[in-house]
N, C-alpha and C positions, 0 to 999 in steps of 0.2 A: 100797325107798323110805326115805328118811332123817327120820325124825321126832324132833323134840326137844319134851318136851311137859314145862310146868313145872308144879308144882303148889304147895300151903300158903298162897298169900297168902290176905285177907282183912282185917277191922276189929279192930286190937290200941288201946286208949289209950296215951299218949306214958308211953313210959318202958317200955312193953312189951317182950315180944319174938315176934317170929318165926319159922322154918326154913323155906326156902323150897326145893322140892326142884327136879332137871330131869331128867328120864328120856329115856334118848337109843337110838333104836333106829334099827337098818337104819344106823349109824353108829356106829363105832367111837372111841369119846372117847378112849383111850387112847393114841391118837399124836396129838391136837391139845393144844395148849393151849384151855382154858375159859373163856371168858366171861360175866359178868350186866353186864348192861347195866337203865338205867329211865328210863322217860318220864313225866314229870308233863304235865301240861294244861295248853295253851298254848306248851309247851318244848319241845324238842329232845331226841331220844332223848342218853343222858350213860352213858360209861362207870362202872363201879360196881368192880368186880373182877375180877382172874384169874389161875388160877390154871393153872400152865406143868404139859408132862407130867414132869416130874420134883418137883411138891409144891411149886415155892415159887410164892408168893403176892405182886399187888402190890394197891394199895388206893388209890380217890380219895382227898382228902384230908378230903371231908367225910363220910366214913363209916371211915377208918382209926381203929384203937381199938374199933368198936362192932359190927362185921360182921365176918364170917369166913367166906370158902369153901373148902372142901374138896372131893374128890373120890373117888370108890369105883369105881374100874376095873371093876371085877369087878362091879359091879352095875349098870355103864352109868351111872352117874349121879354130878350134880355138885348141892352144894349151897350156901347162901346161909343161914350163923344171924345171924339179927338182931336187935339187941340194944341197950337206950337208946332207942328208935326213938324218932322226933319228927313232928311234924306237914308239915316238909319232905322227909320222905322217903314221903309218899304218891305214888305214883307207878304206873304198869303195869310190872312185872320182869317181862324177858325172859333166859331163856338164848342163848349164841352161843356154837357151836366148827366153824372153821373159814370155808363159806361157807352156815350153815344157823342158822337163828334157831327159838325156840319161839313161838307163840303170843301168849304172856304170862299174866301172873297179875297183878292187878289188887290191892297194898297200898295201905289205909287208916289214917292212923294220925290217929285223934280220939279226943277228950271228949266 
């Protein structure tokens, strides 16, 4: 059974940072490309990043420059550092590889 289970979010103030992890079992990340996806209240779940099985990386435009995902094969798992954060990027972060979504983790970013 295929579980993708994210973990790190929580309440940073604007200008903080993040790491948001995604721990993938019963699934082999290793031959998909990676996704973080986030839904804020009200909106539409919204691509974030991803990052292809060969290491490169692509980035929305309103989080290029201050987010970063990578990846660790060999530990199942993909990650999300977040960085600059702002009050528009409060949102629920979800991982996605392939046809399988995590849970989510629920950032807040306030004063």
């Amino acid at each position: 059974q295929v579980h993708l289970v994210e973990s790190g979010g929580g309440l940073v103030q604007p200008g903080g940072s993040l790491r948001l992890s995604c721990a993938a079992s019963g699934f082999n990340l290793a031959y998909y490309d990676m996704g973080w996806y986030r839904q804020a209240p009200g909106k539409e779940r919204e691509w974030v990043a991803t990052i292809s099985i060969f290491g490169g990386s692509t980035y929305s435009s309103s989080v290029k420059g201050r987010f970063t995902i990578s990846r660790d094969n060999a530990k199942s798992a993909v990650y999300l550092q977040m960085n600059s954060l702002k009050p528009e990027d409060t949102a629920v972060y979800y991982c996605q590889g392939s046809a399988y979504w995590g849970q989510g983790t629920q950032v807040t970013v306030s004063s």
